[in-house]
N, C-alpha and C positions, 0 to 999 in steps of 0.2 A: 365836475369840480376842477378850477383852473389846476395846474401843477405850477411850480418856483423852482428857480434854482441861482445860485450865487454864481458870480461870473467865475469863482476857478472850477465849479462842479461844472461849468459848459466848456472851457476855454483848458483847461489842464485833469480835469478827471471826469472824461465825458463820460467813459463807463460806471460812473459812481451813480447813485441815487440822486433824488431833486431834495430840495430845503424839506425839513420835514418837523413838525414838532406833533408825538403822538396824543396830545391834549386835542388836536383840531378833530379829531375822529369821535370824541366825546359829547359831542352835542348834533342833532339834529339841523342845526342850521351852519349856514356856509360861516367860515370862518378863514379870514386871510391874516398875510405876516403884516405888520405895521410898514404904512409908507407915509411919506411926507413931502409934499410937492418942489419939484425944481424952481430956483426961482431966475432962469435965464438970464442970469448976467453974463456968463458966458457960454460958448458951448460946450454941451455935454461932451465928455470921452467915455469911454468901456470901464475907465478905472477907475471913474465920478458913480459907476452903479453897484451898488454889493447884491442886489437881487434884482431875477427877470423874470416876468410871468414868462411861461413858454407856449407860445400858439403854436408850434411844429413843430417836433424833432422823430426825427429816419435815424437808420444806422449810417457810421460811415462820416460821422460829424457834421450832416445837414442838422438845420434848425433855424426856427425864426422865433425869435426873443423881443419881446418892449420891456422897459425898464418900468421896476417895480419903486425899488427903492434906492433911491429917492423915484417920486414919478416923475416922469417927464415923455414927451412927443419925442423919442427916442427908438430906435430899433435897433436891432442886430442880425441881419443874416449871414450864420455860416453855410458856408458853400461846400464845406468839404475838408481833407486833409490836401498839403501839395505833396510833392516826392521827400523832402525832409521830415512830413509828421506833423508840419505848421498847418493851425486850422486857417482857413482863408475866409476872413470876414468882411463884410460889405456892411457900411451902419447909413443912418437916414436920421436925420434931426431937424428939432424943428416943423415950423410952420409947414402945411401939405406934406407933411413925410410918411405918413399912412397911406396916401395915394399912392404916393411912390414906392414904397411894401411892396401892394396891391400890383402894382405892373410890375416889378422885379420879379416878387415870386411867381407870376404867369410866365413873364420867358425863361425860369430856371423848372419849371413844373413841379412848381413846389405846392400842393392845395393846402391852404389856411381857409379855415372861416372864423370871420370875425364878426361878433355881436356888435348889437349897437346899445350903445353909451350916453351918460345923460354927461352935457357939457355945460358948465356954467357960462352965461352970456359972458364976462369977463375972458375965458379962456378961448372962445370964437376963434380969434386971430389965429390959432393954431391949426387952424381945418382950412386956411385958405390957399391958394393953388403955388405947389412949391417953386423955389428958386432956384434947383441944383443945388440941391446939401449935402450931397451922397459923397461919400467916402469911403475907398477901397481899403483895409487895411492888410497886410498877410502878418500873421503872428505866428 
């Protein structure tokens, strides 16, 4: 079952729990929190997402996050805390940014596995080979 969490439960109270609504456990089939898709007019920031499925989280504020809600070809990896307590994130947007996930978390040795996805011909453009979108942030 995926797990959720709001960017302050990742980003300011990592020790807390994930999004949780006890009705999801009430029924036999999977049940997710409502998303509604990005509609890339501009690009995403950390503060444009209120929820992140989470593909990895370690202690110590590692984690690798895609944006739930809204959706979008969005990522987040935290790397850590620095010496002040700021989590150090790296995000990836955009067209091919799943690729680039994919070779970031191999040289931090971070293992994600990730399923495969049905994509609407329309959305294609967003799997094709990225341009450098990567963005370091320290918060």
């Amino acid at each position: 079952m995926p797990f959720f969490k709001t960017t302050y439960n990742i980003l300011t109270t990592p020790w807390e729990d994930e999004l949780f609504d006890p009705n999801w456990m009430d029924s036999d089939t999977l049940s997710l929190p409502p998303s509604t898709p990005w509609d890339y007019q501009r690009e995403m920031k950390i503060e444009d997402v209120d929820v992140w499925e989470v593909l990895y989280e370690a202690s110590g504020g590692i984690g690798v996050y895609a944006a739930w809600m809204p959706y979008a070809e969005f990522y987040m990896i935290c790397k850590g805390w620095d010496y002040k307590g700021s989590t150090i994130v790296e995000t990836h947007y955009g067209a091919g940014s799943l690729e680039e996930v994919k070779k970031r978390t191999k040289q931090l040795n971070i293992p994600i596995s990730l399923k495969q996805i049905w994509v609407d011909p329309e959305d294609m453009w967003l799997y094709e080979p990225a341009k450098n979108s990567s963005k370091k942030i320290i918060i």
